[in-house]
N, C-alpha and C positions, 0 to 999 in steps of 0.2 A: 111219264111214259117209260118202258123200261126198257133199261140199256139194252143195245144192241148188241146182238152175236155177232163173235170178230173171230169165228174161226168156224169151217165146214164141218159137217156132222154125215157121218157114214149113215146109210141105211140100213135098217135091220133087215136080215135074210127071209126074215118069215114074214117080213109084211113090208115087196119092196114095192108097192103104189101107193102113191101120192095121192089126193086129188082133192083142189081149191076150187072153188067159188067166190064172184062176189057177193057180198053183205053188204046192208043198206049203212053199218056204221061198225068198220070192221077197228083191226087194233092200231094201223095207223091213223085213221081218221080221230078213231076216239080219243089218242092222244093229243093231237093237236089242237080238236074242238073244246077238251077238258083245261088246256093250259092256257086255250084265248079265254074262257070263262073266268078264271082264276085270275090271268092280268086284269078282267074288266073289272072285275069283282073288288081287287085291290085298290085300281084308280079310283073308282066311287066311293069305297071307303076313307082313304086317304082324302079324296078332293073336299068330304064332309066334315072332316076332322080340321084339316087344314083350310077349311074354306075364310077368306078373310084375308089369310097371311100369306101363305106362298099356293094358292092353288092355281093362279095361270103357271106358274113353273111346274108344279107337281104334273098336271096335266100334259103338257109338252111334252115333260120326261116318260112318263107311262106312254103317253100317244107315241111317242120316239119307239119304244123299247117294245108295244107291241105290235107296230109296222114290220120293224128290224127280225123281230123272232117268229113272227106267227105267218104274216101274208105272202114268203116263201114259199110255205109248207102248203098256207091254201090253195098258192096258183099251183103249182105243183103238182099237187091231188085233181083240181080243175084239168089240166093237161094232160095229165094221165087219163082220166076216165076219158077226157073227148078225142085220145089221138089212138086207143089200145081197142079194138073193137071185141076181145076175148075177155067174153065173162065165164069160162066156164075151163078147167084145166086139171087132165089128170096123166101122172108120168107115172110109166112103169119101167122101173127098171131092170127089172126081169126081161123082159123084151124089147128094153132100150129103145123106147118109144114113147112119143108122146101127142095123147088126143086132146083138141079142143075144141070147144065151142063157143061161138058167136053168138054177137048179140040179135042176128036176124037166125039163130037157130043152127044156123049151118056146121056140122060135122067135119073136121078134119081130122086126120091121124098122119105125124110123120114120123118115119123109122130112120134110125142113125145114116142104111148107106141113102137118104135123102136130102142129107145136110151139106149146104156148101160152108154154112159161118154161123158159129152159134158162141154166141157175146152176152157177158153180165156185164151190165152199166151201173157200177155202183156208186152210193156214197163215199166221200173223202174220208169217211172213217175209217171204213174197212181197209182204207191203204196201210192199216196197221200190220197187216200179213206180211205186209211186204219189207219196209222197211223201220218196224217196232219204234216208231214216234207216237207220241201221245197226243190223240186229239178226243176233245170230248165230244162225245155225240150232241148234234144241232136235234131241232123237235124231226126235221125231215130223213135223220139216218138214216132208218129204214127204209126207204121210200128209194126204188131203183127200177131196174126191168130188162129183161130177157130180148134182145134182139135177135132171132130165127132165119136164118135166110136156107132157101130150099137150094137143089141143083137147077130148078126148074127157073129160077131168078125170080119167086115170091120171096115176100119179108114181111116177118110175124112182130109186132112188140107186144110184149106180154109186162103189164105191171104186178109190181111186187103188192099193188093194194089185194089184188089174187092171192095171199096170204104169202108166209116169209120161206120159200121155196130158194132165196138168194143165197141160205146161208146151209145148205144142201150140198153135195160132191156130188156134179153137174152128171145127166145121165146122155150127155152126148161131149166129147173132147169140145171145151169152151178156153173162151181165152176173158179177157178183163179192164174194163177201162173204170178210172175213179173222176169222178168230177164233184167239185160241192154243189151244183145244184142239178142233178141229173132228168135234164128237159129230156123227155121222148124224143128221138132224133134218128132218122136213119144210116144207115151208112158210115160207122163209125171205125171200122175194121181196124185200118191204120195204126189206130191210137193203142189199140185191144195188147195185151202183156199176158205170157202164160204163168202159170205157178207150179212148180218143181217141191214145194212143199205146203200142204194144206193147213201144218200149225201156224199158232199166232208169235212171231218174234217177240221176246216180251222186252220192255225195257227195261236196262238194267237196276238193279236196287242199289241203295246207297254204298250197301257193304261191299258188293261187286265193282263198282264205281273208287274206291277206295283203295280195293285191291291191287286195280288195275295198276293207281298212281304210285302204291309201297313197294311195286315192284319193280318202278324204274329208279328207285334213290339205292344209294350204295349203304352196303355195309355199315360205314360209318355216321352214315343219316337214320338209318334203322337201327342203331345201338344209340342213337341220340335221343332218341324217341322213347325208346324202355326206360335211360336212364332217369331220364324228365318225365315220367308219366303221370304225372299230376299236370303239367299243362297239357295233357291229352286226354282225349274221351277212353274209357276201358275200349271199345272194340279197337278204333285204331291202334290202342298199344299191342292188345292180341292178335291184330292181323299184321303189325310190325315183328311182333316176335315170332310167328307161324314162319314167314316168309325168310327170316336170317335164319331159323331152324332148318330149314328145308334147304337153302343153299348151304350151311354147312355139311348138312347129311350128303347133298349128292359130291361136293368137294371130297371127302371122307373114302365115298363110293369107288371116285375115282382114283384117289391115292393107292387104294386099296387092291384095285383091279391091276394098275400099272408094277 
């Protein structure tokens, strides 16, 4: 299945509606139906290879592990389709509006001043925005949904199996709650978090992580460092030497100026 988008994507100005439908075997289902095939596919192999010597173990293990990764994602999907009654969804943002339709046919259209609380219920991955921790996406990432509530006191859930509209800059002021297993559920408001900024926090890399540590040792720990540079990797000598460079420049600076 392929990784999940962990950051909002603007709309283009010349083409700004949307509009999803369900499909009988859309791209989260397919992934997960492809990845339980592949675990059965491997236990059978295995169980015929190993049959004899360890295939009650082999078996347990695969049974274990495709419980664990797969019959989330299925109930999941099950829950979705039976609790979301919108098959049918299209946002324009041009008119900060958005129409749907149900699964008995019926037309709705609501416009922005008709909202009282508009909620994305997302996967625990995407709380990467927030605070740049690394989590790998589960088969279910994907797999969230749109809580709607009108001023009239209706409430819309809209699943992300409606194609991946979650990872959009939302066409009505929304707020955000993360859960790793996001059941349909109403009434979540409470929990819901705004975002002040739509990029992804990234975590930091080694050599930033490094930096961070060469700039709290003194002088005489960073000249310890260049002199011995064979017990150190070249980059930490380099980011040892950058660092005692640069405080002596601003020391320099200062003498200079006074």
């Amino acid at each position: 299945m392929a990784e999940v988008k962990s950051h909002f994507q603007a709309i283009s100005s010349s083409n700004p509606t949307l509009h999803y439908r369900y499909k009988s075997l859309n791209w989260i289902t397919k992934g997960v139906i492809l990845s339980s095939i592949g675990f059965i596919i491997i236990s059978f192999v295995g169980f015929f290879v190993f049959q004899g010597t360890i295939d009650l173990i082999f078996t347990v293990i695969f049974g274990a592990l495709l419980t664990i990764f797969i019959s989330p994602s299925l109930l999941l999907i099950f829950q979705h389709l039976s609790e979301s009654d919108i098959r049918e969804m299209r946002i324009n943002y041009g008119l900060k509006e958005v129409q749907f339709k149900t699964k008995t046919g019926q037309r709705i259209v609501i416009r922005k001043d008709e909202v009282q609380h508009s909620i994305f219920h997302m996967n625990l991955y995407h709380k990467n925005k927030i605070d740049g921790k690394s989590r790998r996406p589960a088969f279910h990432a994907d797999l969230g949904y749109w809580e709607l509530q009108t001023i009239s006191g209706k409430t819309y859930l809209i699943s992300s199996l409606l194609g991946d509209f979650l990872t959009h800059t939302p066409v009505y002021p929304t707020k955000y709650t993360f859960r790793l297993f996001p059941v349909m559920q109403k009434g979540k408001f409470e929990k819901a978090v705004e975002f002040t900024d739509y990029e992804r926090v990234k975590p930091k890399t080694s050599t930033e992580k490094l930096k961070d540590k060469y700039t709290l040792k003194s002088d005489v720990e960073l000249e310890s460092i260049i002199v011995n540079k064979k017990d150190y990797q070249e980059e930490a000598v380099l980011i040892a030497s950058k660092i005692l460079e640069n405080r002596r420049s601003n020391v320099n600076k200062n003498k200079e100026s006074a």
